[in-house]
C-alpha positions in Angstrom: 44.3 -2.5 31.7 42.9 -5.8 33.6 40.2 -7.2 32.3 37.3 -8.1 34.5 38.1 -12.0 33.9 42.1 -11.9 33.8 42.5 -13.6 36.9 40.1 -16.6 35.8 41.3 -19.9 35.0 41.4 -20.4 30.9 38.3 -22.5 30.6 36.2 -20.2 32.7 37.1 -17.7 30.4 36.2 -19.0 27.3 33.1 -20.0 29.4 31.8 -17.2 30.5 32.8 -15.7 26.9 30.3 -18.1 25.3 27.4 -17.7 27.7 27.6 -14.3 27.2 27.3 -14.8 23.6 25.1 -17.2 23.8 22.8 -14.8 25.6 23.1 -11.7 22.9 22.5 -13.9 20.6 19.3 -15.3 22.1 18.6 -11.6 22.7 19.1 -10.9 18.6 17.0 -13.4 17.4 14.1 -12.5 19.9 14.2 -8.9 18.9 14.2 -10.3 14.4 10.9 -11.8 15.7 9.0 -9.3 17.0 10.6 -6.5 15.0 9.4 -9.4 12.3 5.9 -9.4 13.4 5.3 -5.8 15.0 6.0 -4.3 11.2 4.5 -5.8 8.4 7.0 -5.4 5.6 6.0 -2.5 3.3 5.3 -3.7 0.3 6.2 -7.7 -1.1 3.3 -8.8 -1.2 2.3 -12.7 -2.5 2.1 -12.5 -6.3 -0.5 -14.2 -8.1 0.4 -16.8 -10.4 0.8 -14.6 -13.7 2.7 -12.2 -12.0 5.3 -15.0 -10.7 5.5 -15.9 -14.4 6.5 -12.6 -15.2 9.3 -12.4 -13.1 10.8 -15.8 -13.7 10.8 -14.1 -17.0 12.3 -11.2 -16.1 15.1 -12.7 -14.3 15.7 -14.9 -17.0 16.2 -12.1 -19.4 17.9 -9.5 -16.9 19.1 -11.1 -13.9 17.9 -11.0 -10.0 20.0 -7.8 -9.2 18.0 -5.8 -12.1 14.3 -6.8 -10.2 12.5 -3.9 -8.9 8.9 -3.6 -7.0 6.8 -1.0 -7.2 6.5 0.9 -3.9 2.9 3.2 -4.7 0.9 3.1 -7.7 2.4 5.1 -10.7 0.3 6.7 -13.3 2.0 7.3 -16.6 1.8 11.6 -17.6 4.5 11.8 -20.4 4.8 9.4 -23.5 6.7 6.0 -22.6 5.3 6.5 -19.0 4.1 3.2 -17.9 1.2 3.4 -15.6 2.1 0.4 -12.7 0.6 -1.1 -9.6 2.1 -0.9 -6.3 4.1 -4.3 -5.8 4.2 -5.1 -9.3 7.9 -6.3 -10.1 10.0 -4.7 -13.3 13.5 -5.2 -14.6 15.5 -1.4 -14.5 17.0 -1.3 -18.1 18.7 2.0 -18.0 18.5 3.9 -14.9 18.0 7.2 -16.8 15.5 8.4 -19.1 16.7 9.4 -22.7 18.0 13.1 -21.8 20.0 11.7 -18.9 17.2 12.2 -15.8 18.6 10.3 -13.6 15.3 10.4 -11.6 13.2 8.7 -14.5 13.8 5.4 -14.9 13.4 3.1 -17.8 11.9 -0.3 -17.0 10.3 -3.0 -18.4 7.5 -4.4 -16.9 7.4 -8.0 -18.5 6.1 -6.9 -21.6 5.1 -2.8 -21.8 8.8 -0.7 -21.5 8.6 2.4 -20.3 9.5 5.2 -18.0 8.8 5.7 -14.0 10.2 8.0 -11.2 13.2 6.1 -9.7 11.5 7.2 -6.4 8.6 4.4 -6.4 11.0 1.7 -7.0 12.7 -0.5 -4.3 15.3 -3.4 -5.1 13.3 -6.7 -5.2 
């Protein structure tokens, strides 16, 4: 099969090849920024001094890949529930709750351990 350019010189080619990069590429970026600014991301929201504290701390203890946020408020119902904000940030520590429940997690939250559904937690 021909391609539409076969019969161009070499340096045409790569030519046109590049502007039509060059345009999808324009094209990319234009749609990051308004996908960027038409939706709000869902939850990171600033965090307040004490809270940045916390997860320097956390990191420092677990490591960036164990960092969590809180997607909607959790209120503690069982023992070792911890009761959390939405966008607060916790470390996962076992992704399983002591009878193997994969959909309770245990996490601690910079100081309180505890349990919370797997559900309201997004990698941070």
């Amino acid at each position: 099969p021909q391609m539409p350019h076969g019969h161009m010189p070499l340096p045409s080619f790569w030519k046109v090849v590049e502007d039509t990069l060059q345009q999808s590429n324009a094209q990319l970026r234009t749609f990051c920024q308004t996908f960027e600014t038409v939706t709000p991301s869902p939850v990171t929201q600033p965090l307040n001094p004490a809270e940045e504290r916390k997860v320097l701390s956390l990191v420092s203890k677990h490591g960036p890949d164990k960092l969590y946020q809180v997607t909607s408020n959790i209120s503690g119902s069982k023992d070792l529930d911890l009761t959390l904000l939405r966008g607060q940030i916790v470390a996962l520590l076992q992704s399983a709750d002591t009878k193997g429940n994969t959909s309770r997690w245990l996490v601690d939250a910079g100081g309180p351990r505890g349990f919370v559904p797997a559900a309201k937690l997004q990698p941070y």
